[in-house]
N, C-alpha and C positions, 0 to 999 in steps of 0.2 A: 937610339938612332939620333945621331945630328944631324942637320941639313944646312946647308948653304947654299942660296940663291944667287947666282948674279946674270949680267945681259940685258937688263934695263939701259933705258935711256929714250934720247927723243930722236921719234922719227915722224916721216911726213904721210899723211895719209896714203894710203894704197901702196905703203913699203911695205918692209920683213923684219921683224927679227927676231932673234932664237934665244928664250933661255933657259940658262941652266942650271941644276941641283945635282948639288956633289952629296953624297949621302956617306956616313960613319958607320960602321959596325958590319958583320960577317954575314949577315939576316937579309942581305938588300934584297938578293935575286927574289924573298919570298915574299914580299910585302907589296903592299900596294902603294903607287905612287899615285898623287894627286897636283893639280895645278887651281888655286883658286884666286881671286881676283879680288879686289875693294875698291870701289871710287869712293869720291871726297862725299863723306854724307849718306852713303851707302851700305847696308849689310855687304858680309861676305857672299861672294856668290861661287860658285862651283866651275869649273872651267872644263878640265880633263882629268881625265884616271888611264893607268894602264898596269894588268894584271897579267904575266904567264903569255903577252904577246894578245890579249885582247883588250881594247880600245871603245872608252866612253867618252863622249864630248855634250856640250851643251851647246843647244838647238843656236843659240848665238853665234857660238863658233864653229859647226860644223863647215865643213871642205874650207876652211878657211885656214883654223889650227890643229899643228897634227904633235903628239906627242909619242916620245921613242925614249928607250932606254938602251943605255949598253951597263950590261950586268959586272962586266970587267972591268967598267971604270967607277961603277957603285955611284952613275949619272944618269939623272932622268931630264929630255930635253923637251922645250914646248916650242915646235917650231911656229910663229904666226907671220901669217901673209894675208896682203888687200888689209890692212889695219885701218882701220875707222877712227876717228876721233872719241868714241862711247868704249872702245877698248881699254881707254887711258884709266890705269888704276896703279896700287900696290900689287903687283903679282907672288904667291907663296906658292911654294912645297909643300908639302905634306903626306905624310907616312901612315898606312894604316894596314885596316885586315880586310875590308871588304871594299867591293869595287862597286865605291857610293859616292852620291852630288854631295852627302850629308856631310858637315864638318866635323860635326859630335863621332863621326867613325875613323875621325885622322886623330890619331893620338901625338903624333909628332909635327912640330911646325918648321920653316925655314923664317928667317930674319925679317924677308918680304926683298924685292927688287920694284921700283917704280918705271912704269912702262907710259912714255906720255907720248900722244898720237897728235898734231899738230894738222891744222887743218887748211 
């Protein structure tokens, strides 16, 4: 599986914006998709997962980011709204089998998209 991330850029607090991973290969509909994050100085951290139409998010983001897939475009999306300035990281894809925070269970990465939240 490849991934591509794009939809980064700078926005101003308490905006939106949506991005997206274009995923390769015939396998997507079964895999898990993930969305994890990095700021400057920071470990990875875990963002969203969504498996088979069920949806994991971290206590950070919940009701703020919602992630969807459409299976026919082999695209998984992270929509975020009300963005914060402590949102501002590298945002990545990631491909895996289980619907985990864990990174060790994405076996596949995206390039990363920088998401920067001005304040």
């Amino acid at each position: 599986v490849q991934l591509q991330a794009s939809g980064g850029g700078l926005v101003q607090a308490g905006g939106s914006q949506r991005l997206s991973c274009a995923a390769s290969g015939r396998t997507f509909s079964s895999v898990v998709m993930g969305w994890f994050r990095q700021a400057p100085g920071e470990e990875r951290e875990f963002v969203a997962a969504i498996t088979r139409g069920i949806t994991y998010y971290a206590d950070s983001v919940e009701a703020r980011f919602t992630i969807s897939r459409d299976n026919a475009k082999n695209t998984v999306y992270l929509q975020m709204n009300s963005l914060r300035p402590e949102d501002t990281a590298v945002y990545y894809c990631a491909a895996g089998r289980a619907l985990s925070k864990w990174s060790n269970d994405y076996a596949y990465w995206g390039q990363g998209t920088q998401v920067t939240v001005s304040s």
